[in-house]
C-alpha positions as CSV (number, residue, x, y, z in Angstrom):
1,X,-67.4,15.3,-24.0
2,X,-66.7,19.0,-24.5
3,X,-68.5,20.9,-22.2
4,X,-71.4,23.4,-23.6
5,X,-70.7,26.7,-23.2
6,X,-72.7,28.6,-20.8
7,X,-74.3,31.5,-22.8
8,X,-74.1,34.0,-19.3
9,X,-71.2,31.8,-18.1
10,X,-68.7,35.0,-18.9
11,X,-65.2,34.4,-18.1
12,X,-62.3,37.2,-19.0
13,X,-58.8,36.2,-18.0
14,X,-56.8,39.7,-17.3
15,X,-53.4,40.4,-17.7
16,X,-53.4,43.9,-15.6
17,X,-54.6,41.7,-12.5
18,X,-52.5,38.8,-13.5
19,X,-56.0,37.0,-13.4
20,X,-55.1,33.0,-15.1
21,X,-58.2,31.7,-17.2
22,X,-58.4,28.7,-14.1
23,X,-58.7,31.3,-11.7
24,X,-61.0,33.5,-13.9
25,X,-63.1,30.4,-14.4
26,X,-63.5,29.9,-10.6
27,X,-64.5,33.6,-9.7
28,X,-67.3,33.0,-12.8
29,X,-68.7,29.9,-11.0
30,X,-68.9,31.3,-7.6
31,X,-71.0,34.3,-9.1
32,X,-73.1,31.4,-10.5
33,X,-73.7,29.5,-7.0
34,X,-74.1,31.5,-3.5
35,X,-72.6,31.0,-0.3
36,X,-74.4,29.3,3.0
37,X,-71.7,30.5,5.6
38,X,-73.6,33.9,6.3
39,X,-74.7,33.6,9.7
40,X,-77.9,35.5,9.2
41,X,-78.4,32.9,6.1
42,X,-78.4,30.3,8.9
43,X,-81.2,31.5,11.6
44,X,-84.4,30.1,10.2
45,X,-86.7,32.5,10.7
46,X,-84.1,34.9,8.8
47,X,-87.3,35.4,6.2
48,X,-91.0,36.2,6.8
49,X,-93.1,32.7,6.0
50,X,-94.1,31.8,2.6
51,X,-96.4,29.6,1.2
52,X,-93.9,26.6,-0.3
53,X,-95.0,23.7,-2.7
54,X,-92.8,20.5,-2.8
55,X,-93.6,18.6,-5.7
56,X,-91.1,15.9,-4.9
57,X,-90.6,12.5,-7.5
58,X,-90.6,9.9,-6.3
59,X,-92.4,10.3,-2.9
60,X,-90.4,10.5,0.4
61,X,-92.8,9.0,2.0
62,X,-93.1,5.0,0.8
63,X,-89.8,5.0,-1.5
64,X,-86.6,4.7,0.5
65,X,-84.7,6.8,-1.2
66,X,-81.0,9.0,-0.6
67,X,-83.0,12.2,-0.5
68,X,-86.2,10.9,1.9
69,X,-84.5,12.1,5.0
70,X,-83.9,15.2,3.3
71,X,-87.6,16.4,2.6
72,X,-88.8,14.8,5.5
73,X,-86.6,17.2,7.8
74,X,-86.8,20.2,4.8
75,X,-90.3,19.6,5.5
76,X,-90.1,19.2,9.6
77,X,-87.8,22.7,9.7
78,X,-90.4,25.1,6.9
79,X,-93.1,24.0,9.3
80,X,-91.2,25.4,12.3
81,X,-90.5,28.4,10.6
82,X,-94.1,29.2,10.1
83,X,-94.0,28.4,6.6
84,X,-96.9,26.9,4.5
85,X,-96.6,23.9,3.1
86,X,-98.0,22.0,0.3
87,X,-96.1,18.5,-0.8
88,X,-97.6,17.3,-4.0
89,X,-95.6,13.4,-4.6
90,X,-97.0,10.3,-7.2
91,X,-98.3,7.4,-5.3
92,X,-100.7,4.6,-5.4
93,X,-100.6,3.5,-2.7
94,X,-104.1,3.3,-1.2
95,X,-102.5,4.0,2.7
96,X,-99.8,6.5,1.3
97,X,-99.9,9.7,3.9
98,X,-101.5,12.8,3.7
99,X,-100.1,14.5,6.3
100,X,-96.9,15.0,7.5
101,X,-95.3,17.6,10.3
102,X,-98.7,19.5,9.9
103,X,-98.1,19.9,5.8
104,X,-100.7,19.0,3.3
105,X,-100.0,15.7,0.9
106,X,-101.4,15.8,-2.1
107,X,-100.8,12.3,-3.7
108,X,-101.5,12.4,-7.5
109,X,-101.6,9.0,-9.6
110,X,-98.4,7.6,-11.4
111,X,-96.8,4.8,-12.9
112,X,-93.7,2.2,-12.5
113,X,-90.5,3.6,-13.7
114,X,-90.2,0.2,-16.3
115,X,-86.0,0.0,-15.4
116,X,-86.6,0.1,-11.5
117,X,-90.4,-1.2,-10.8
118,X,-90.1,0.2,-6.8
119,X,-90.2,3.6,-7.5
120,X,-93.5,5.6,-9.1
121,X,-93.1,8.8,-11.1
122,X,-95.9,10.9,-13.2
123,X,-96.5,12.9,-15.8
124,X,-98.2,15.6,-13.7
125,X,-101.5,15.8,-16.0
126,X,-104.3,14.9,-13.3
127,X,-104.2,16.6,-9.8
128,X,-100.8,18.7,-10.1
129,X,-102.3,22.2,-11.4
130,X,-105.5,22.0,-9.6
131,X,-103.5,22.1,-6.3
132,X,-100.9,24.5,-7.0
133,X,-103.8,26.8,-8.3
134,X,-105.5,26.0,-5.1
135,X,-102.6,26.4,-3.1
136,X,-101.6,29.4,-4.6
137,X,-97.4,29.3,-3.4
138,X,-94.9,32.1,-3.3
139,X,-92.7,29.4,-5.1
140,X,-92.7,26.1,-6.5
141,X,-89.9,23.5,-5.6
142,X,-89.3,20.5,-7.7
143,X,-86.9,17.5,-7.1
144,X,-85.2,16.5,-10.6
145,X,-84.5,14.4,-13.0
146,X,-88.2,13.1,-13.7
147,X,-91.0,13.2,-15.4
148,X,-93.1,15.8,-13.7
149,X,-90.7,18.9,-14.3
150,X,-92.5,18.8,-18.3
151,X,-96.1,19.9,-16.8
152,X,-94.7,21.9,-14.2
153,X,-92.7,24.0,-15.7
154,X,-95.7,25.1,-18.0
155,X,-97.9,25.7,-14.8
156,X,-95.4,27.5,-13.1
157,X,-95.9,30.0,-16.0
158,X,-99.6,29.6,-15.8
159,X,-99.5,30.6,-12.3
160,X,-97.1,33.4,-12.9
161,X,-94.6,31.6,-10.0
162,X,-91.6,31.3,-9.1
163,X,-89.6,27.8,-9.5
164,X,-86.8,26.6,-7.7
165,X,-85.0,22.9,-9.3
166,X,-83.1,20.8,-7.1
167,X,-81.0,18.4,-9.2
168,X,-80.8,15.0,-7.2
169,X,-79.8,12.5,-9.6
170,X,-76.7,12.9,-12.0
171,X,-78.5,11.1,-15.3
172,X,-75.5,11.4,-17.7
173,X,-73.3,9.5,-15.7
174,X,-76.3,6.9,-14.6
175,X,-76.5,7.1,-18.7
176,X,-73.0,5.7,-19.1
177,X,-73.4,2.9,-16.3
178,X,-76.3,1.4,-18.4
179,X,-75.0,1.4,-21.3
180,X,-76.3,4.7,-23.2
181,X,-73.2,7.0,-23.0
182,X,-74.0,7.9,-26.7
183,X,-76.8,9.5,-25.4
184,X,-75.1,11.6,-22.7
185,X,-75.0,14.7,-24.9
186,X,-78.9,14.6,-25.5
187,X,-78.7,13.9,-21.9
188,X,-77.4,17.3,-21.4
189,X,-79.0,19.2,-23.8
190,X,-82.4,18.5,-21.9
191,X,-81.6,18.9,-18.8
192,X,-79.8,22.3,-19.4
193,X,-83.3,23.4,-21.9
194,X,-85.2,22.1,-18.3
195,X,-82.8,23.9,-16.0
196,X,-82.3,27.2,-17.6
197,X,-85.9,27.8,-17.5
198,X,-86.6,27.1,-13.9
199,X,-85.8,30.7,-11.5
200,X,-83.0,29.3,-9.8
201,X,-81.4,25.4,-9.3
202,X,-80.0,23.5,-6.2
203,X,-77.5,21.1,-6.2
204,X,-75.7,18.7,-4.0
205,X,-71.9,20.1,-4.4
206,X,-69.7,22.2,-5.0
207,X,-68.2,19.9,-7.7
208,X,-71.5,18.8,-9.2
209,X,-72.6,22.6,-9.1
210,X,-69.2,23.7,-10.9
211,X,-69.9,20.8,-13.3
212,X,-73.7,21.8,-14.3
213,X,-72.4,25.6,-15.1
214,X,-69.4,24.6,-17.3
215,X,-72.5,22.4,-19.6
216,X,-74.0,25.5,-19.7
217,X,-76.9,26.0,-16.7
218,X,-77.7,29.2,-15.5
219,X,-78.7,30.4,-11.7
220,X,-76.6,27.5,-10.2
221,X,-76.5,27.3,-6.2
222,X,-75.4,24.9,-3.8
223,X,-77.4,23.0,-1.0
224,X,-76.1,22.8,2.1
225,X,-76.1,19.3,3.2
226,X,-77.3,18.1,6.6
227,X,-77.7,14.9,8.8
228,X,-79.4,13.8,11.9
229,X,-76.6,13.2,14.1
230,X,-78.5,12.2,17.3
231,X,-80.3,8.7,14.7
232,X,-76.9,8.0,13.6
233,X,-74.2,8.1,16.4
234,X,-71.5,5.3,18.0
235,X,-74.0,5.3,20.7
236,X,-75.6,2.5,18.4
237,X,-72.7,0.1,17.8
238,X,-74.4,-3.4,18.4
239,X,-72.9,-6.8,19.5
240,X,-75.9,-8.5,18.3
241,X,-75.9,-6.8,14.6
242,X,-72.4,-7.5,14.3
243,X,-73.4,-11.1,14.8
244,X,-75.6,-11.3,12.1
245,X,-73.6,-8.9,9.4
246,X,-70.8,-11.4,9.9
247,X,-72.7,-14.3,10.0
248,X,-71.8,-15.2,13.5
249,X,-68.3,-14.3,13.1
250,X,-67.7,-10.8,15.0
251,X,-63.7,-11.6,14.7
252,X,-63.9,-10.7,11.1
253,X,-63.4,-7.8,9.3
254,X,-66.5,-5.7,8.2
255,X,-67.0,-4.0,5.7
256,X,-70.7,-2.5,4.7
257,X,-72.4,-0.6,2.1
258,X,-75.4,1.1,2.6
259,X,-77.9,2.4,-0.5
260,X,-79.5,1.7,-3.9
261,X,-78.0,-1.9,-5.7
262,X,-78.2,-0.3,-9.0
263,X,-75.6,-0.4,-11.9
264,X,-74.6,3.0,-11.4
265,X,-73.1,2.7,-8.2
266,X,-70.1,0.6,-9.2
267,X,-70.6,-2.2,-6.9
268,X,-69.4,-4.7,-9.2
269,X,-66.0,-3.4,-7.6
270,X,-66.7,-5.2,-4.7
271,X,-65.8,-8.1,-6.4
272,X,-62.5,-7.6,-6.8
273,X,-62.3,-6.1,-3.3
274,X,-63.6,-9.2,-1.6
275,X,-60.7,-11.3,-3.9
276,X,-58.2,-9.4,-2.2
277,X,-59.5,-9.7,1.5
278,X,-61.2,-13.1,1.5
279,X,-61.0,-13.0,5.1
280,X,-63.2,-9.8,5.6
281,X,-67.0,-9.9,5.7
282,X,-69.3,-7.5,3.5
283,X,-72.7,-6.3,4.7
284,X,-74.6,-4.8,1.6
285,X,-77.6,-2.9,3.1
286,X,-80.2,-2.0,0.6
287,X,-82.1,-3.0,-2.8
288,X,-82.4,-2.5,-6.7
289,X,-82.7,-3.7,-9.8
290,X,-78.7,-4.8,-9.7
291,X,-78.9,-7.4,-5.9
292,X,-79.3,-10.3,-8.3
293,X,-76.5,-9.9,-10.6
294,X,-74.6,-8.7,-7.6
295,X,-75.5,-11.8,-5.5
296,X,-73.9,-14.0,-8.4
297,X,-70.7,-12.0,-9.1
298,X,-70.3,-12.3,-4.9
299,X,-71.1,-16.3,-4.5
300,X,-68.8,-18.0,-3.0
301,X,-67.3,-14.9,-0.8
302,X,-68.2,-13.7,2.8
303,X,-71.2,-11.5,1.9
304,X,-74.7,-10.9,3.3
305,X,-77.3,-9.2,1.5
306,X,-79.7,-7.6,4.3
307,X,-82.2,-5.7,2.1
308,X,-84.1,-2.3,3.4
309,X,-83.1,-1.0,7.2
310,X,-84.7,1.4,9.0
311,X,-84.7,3.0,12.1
312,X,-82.4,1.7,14.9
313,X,-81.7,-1.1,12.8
314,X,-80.2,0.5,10.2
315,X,-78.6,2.7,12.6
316,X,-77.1,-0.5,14.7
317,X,-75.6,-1.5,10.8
318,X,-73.8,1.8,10.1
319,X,-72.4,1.4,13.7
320,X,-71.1,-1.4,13.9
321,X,-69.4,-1.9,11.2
322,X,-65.3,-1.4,10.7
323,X,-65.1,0.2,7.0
324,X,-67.9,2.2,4.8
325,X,-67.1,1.6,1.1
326,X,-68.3,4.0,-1.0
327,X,-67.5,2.6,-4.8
328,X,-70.0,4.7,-6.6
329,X,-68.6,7.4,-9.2
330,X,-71.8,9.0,-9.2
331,X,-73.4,10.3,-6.1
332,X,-74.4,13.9,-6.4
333,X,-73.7,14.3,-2.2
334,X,-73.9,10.8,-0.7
335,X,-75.7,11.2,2.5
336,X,-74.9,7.3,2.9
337,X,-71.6,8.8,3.3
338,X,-72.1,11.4,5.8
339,X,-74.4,9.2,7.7
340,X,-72.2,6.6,8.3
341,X,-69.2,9.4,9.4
342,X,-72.1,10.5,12.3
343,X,-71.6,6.6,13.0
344,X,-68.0,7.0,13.5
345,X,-67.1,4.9,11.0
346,X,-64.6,6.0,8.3
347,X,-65.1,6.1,4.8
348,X,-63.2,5.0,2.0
349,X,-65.0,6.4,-1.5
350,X,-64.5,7.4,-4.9
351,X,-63.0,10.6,-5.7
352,X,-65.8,11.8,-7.8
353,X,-68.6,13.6,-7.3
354,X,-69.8,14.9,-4.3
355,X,-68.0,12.9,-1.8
356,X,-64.6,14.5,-2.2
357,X,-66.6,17.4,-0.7
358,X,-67.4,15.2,2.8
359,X,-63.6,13.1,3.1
360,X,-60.9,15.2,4.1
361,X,-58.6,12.8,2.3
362,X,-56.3,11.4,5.4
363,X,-57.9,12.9,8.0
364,X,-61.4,11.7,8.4
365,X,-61.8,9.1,5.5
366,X,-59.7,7.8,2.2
367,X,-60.5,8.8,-1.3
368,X,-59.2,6.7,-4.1
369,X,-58.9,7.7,-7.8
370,X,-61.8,6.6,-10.5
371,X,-62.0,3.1,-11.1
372,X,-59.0,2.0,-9.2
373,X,-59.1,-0.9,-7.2
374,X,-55.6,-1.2,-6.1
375,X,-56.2,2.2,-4.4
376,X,-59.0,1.1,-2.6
377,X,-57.8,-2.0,-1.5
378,X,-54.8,-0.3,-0.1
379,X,-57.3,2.5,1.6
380,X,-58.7,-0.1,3.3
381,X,-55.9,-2.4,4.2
382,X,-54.5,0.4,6.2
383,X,-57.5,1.1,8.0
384,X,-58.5,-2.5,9.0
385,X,-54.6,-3.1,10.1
386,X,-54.2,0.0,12.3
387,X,-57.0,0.5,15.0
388,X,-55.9,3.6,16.6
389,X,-56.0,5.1,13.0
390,X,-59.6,3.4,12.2
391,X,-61.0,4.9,16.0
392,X,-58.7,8.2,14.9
393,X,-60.4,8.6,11.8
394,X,-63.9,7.5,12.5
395,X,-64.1,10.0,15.4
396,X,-62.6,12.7,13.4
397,X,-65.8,11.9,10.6
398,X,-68.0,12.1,13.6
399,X,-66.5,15.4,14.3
400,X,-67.0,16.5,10.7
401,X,-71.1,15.5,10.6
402,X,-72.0,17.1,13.8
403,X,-71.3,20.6,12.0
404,X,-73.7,19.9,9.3
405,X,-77.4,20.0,10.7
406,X,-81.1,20.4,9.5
407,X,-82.0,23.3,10.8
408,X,-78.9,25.1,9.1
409,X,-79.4,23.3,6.0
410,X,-83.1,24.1,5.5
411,X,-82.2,27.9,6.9
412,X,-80.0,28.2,3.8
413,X,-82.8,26.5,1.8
414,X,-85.7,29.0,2.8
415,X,-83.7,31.9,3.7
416,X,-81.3,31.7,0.0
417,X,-82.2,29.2,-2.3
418,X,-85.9,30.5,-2.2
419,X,-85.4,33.9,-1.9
420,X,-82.8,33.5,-5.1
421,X,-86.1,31.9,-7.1
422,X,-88.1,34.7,-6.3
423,X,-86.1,37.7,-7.1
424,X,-84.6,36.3,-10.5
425,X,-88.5,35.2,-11.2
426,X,-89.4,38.7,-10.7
427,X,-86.8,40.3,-12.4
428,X,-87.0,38.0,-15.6
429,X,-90.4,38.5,-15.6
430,X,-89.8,42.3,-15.9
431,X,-90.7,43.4,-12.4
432,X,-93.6,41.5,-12.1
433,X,-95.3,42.3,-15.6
434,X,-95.2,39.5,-17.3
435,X,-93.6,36.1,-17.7
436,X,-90.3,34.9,-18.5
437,X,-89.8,34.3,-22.0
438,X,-93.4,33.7,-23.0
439,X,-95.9,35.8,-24.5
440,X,-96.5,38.5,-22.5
441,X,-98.3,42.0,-23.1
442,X,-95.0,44.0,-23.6
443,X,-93.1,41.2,-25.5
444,X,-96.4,41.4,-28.1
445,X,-95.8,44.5,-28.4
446,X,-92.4,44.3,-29.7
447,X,-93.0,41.2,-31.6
448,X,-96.3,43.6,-33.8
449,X,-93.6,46.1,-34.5
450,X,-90.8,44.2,-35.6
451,X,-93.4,42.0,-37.8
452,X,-94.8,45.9,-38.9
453,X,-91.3,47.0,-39.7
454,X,-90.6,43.4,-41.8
455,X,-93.6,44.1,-43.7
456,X,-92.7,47.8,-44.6
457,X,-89.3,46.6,-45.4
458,X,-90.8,44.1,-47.5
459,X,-92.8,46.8,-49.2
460,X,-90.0,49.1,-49.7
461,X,-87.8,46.2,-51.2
462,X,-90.6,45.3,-54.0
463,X,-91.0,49.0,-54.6
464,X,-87.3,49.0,-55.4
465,X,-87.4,45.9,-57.5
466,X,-89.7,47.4,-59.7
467,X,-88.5,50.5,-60.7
């Protein structure tokens, strides 16, 4: 698909500066996203407290999800900073929280998502704008793709407030894996319509981030990823667990997934992989819509389906396993990734979205090329036949996690990605005076003259017709 081009996206190559359009392309991108590495950026308190709403789809709270941790400790570190905190989420369930880390949980009713009954998403149309106008935030954040950002958007305006986007799940791919790439350019078209009238968007990577500009979104920035390095350490590595991934049979290779058994993450490739090693084990840790396809494409090999971890246990998993296989081709970060390099146990993933960002190809993990399984089977080979390179590598992606934490990562978050939302809401909503591209005061006042100056045209033009 050719990608849209972005309407403030402007990209000159020069031949005084010896500037090449690839290179012209990359400077454009960077002015699009912003950078975390400024020190001051990183202290939390960097910014006076604000008054923050989280309006996050589907809840962090009951839905184990790749970005639960994330909000949790977003939420955990805005709290220490003195911040405010409202976190509106969908959920029915009668015991759902309503606190957390001393923020206010508003839980609003919802539905089931028909293609993946565990999760709950809404409309926004009961509970949402009574809170925010309660609330009253200095700006608005809102996980996306869902449902919710249709209402919110349109009370953002209401409320005259700023809006920040943070894009979590990358829907044209997950389009393509069941079976609607034909819609992937409609795909787009919303979600850049969406995007491009929020204040300022988030993203997981620097890939997915260069990717969302080049299909046209505007006020792109990246968000600094982070992990709990202390919940998932070697310290965890578990005799016992092994015994049960394998089956009873510790000897044996083991090879684990940890996440979502959905469609779009490519686990079908397993299949193949398990064909070529049928004297390794494979620990699949999670749930979805996909576990009973996948259980029937794996019969017959050495695979155990676990279902949901948490806590230590999960932590024991990622520990004590040999190998992490990412196969999916569509994770905007992959914190499964990261997570299980705090473990000390190397990766081997798909070099596609953000996860080329985490593995430093060689040194603390293997990438292998889209869709190849040859490539990943050799990636792995050589990992489960040398252990000094397995121990090398594993400790060299423990290395690599312990620089990304929280506290930086929500720093970043409060300090930039807020502070963006706020300043490009004030100055597209001409210092304050009105709103972005709606109806405001000034903008009627163009909108009676040029309609005054039509009409006298108009006039004129009859005037000269008839004579």
């Amino acid at each position: 698909m050719r990608p849209f081009p972005p309407r403030r996206l402007q990209v000159h190559a020069r031949a005084d500066t010896g500037t090449t359009p690839e290179e012209a392309v990359a400077a454009a991108t960077a002015r699009h996203s912003y950078a975390v590495a400024d020190g001051n950026n990183l202290q939390l308190t960097a910014t006076p407290p604000r008054k923050i709403a989280l309006l996050v789809e589907p809840s962090p709270f009951t839905h184990t999800s790749g970005y639960s941790n994330r909000f949790k400790n977003l939420i955990l570190q805005l709290r220490q900073a003195g911040d405010d905190v409202l976190v509106v989420v969908p959920d029915n369930d009668p015991n759902a929280p309503t606190e957390f880390a001393g923020a206010t949980i508003v839980n609003v009713p919802g539905f089931r998502f028909p293609l993946y009954r565990r999760i709950t998403l809404t409309l926004g149309l009961r509970g949402v704008y009574r809170a925010l106008k309660q609330f009253d935030p200095d700006v608005i954040h809102l996980t996306t793709p869902g449902f919710l950002i249709f209402s919110t958007l349109l009370y953002a305006r209401l409320l005259r407030k700023a809006i920040l986007l943070s894009y979590h799940t990358h829907l044209p791919i997950y389009a393509k894996d069941y079976g609607l790439g034909t819609f992937q350019g409609v795909i787009w078209t919303m979600l850049r319509l969406q995007h491009n009238r929020a204040d300022f968007t988030l993203t997981t990577s620097p890939q997915l981030c260069e990717e969302l500009v080049e299909n046209g979104f505007e006020r792109v920035g990246l968000w600094r990823k982070g992990i709990d390095t202390h919940i998932f350490n070697p310290k965890y590595k578990c005799a016992n667990m092994r015994h049960q991934l394998t089956q009873g049979n510790p000897q044996d290779p083991l090879l684990i997934y940890v996440g979502r058994i959905g469609a779009e993450k490519n686990l079908i490739f397993f299949k193949q992989l398990m064909a070529r090693f049928p004297h390794c084990r494979l620990a699949l840790v999670g749930d979805g819509p996909y576990k009973h396809t996948l259980q029937k494409e794996l019969a017959g090999t050495k695979t155990v389906f676990t279902g949901i971890l948490h806590g230590e246990t999960l932590s024991r998993a990622f520990a004590s396993a040999d190998v992490f296989v990412m196969p999916s081709e569509s994770e905007t970060l992959g914190f499964v990734v990261l997570e299980s390099m705090a473990s000390g146990v190397p990766v081997v993933g798909a070099d596609a979205g953000g996860i080329p960002d985490i593995i430093n190809d060689g040194e603390n993990g293997f990438l292998f090329s889209r869709g190849s399984h040859d490539e990943c089977a050799n990636r792995v080979e050589r990992l489960l036949g040398d252990g000094e390179l397995r121990a090398r590598m594993g400790q060299n992606a423990r290395d690599e996690a312990l620089k990304w934490s929280w506290r930086a990562s929500a720093a970043a978050t409060r300090n930039v990605g807020y502070g963006r939302a706020i300043s490009n809401f004030k100055y597209r909503a001409m210092g304050g005076l009105g709103l972005p591209r709606s109806l405001t005061w000034l903008r009627w006042i163009r909108v009676k003259l040029a309609m005054l100056k039509q009409r006298l045209f108009g006039r004129l033009l009859v005037g000269l017709n008839a004579h």
